[in-house]
N, C-alpha and C positions, 0 to 999 in steps of 0.2 A: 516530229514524233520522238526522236531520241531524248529530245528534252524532257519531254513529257513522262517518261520512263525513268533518266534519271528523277527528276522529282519526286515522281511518286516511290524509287526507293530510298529518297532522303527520307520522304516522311514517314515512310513505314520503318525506317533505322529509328526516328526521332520516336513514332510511338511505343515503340520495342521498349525502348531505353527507361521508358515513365511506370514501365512495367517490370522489368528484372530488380528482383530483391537484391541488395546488396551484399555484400561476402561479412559475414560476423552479424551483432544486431548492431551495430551500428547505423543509424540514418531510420531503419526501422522504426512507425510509428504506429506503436499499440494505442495509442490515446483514442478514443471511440470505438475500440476493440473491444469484443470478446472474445475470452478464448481459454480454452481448457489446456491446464498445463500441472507438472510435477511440483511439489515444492522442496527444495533442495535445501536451504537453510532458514533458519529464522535469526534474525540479527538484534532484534529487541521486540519490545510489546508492540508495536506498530509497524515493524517494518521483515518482510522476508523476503527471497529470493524463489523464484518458480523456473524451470526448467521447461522450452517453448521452443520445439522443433530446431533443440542440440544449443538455444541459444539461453544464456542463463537471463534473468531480467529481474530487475528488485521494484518493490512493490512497495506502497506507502497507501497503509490501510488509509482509507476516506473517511471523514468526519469526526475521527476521533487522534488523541493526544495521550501516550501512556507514561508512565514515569520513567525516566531514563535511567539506563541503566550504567552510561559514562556519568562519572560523577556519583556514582553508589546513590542515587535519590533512593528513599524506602516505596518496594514493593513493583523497583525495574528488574529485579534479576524474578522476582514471582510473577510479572508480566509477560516476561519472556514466555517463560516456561508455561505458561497458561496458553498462551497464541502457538506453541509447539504442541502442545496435549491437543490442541483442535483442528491439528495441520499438520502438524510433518511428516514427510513423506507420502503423504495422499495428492492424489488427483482434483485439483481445484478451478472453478469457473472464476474468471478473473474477468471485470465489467473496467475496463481503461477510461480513464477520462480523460487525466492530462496531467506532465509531468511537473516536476518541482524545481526548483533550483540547484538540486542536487541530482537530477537527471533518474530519478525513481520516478515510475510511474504511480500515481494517485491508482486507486482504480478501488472499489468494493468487491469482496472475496466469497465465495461461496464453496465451503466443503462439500465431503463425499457425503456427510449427512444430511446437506441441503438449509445445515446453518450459515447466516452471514455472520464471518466472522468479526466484520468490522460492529456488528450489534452484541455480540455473543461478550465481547471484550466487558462491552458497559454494563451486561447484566453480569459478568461475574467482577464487576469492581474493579477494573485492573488498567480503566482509563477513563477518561472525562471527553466529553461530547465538544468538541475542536468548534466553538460556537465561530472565533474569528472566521472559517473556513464552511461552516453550514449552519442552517438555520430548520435543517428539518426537525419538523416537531416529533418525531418518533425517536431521534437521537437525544435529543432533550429528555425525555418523558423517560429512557431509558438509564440516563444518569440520574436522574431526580428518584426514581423508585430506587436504584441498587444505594444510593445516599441515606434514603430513611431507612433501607433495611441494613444497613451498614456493612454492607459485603467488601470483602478485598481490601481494599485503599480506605474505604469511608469508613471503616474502624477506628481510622485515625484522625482526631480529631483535628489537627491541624497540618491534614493533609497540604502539600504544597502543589498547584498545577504544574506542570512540568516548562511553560512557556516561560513561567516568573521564575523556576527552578535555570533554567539554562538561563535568564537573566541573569542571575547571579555568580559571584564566587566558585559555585559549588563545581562548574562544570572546567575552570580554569586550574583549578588544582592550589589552586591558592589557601 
């Protein structure tokens, strides 16, 4: 009988365990999360910071690619500022998918207006539809119109993607 009691308070110590959040976010995995959180910074056109029960977590908008803004690429520092005019400081639904190599989560974002911002970017011109990384066709369809209307970035005739942009010199200082 006593074996049977300690056992069963091993296993209930071991399910305990599979269940306490860990101290900091650390180990936390937002990836197939939602969840509604503050946004506390924006670090460039694609990427911010959201504040989620006292823990900060950086975000790496989904499907899309914006000009960067190390490396002065034209229309990263107006990219920024565009994805901060649609977010900062507001209350935003954050959809997780899965993180990057850089330990941001991926995730598509939805503000207090009920705009996704990771769409909102490609109709104001201020990023290209991240094709290596999605293939949905309303991401496409949303660069290809803000292209012929030549919004933001597509003014420029020889705009550079930012993928071949950081391929290059430009972001080494060189």
């Amino acid at each position: 009988m006593r074996l049977g009691k300690v056992s069963l308070l091993l296993l209930l110590l071991t399910l305990q365990s599979c269940f306490i959040q860990p101290a900091g976010n650390k180990g936390i995995n937002y990836s197939h999360l939602v969840f509604t959180a503050r946004v506390i910074r924006i670090l460039d056109g694609d990427t911010l910071e959201v504040l989620y029960q006292d823990h900060p977590v950086k975000i790496r908008l989904a499907y899309i690619d914006c000009p960067e803004k190390r490396g002065h690429q034209p229309f990263g520092t107006k990219a920024k500022q565009a994805l901060s005019d649609l977010c900062f400081g507001q209350m935003v639904t954050v959809q997780g998918q899965k993180y990057d190599r850089y330990k941001r989560l991926i995730a598509v974002v939805v503000n207090d207006k009920k705009q996704v911002l990771n769409q909102e970017m490609l109709k104001l011109g201020m990023a290209w539809h991240f094709k290596k990384y999605s293939h949905d066709p309303l991401y496409a369809q949303l660069e290809i119109t803000a292209r012929k209307n030549k919004v933001g970035l597509w003014q420029e005739a020889d705009a550079v993607a930012p993928w071949e942009w950081r391929g290059t010199k430009h972001l080494s200082g060189k």
